[in-house]
C-alpha positions as CSV (number, residue, x, y, z in Angstrom):
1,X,22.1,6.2,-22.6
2,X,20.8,2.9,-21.4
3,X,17.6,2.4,-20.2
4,X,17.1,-0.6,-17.3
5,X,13.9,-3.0,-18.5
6,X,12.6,-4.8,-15.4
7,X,9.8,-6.5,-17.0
8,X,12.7,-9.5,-17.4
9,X,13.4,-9.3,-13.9
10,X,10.0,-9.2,-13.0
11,X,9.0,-12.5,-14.5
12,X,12.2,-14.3,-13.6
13,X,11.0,-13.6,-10.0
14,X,8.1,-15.1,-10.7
15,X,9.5,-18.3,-11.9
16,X,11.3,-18.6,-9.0
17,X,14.9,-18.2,-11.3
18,X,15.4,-15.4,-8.7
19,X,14.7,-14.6,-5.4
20,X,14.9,-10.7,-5.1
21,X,15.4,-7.7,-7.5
22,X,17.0,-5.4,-5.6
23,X,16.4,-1.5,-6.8
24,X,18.3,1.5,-6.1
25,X,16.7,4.8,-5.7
26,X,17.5,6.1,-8.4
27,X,15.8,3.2,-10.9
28,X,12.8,3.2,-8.1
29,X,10.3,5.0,-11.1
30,X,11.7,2.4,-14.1
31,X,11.0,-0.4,-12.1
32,X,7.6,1.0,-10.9
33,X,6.6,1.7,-14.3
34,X,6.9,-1.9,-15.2
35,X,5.7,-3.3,-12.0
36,X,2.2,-1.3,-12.2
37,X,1.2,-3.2,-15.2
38,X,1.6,-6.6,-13.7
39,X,-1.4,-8.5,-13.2
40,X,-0.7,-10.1,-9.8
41,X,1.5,-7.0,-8.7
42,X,0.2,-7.2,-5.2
43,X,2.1,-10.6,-4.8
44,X,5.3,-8.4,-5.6
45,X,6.3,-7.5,-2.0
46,X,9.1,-4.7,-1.8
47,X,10.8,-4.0,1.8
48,X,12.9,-0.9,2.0
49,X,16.5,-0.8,3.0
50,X,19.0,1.0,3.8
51,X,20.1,4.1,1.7
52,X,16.7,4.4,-0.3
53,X,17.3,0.6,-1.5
54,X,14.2,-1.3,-2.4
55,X,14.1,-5.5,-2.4
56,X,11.6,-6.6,-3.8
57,X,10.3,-10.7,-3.4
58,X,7.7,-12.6,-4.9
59,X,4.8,-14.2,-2.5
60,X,2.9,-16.7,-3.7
């Protein structure tokens, strides 16, 4: 079974390639798991939507 990476994700937010990751419930401990080691993690703003969806946006 494949495993999702979002350390990619995470830095292309970061450069500004893209805007929002956008994370399912069901990927919610994956993503956090890469997240939490992120130095500047608190500029990684998540706002929760509908059906236990999570998008995430970088604030500089």
């Amino acid at each position: 079974m494949f495993e999702h990476s979002f350390e990619e994700e995470i830095q292309q937010l970061k450069e500004g390639t893209i805007t929002e990751i956008v994370i399912q419930q069901k990927d919610f401990s994956l993503f956090r798991e890469a997240w939490k080691v992120q130095e500047d993690r608190e500029k990684i703003i998540g706002e929760a939507g509908l059906n236990g969806k999570i998008i995430y946006r970088f604030v500089n």
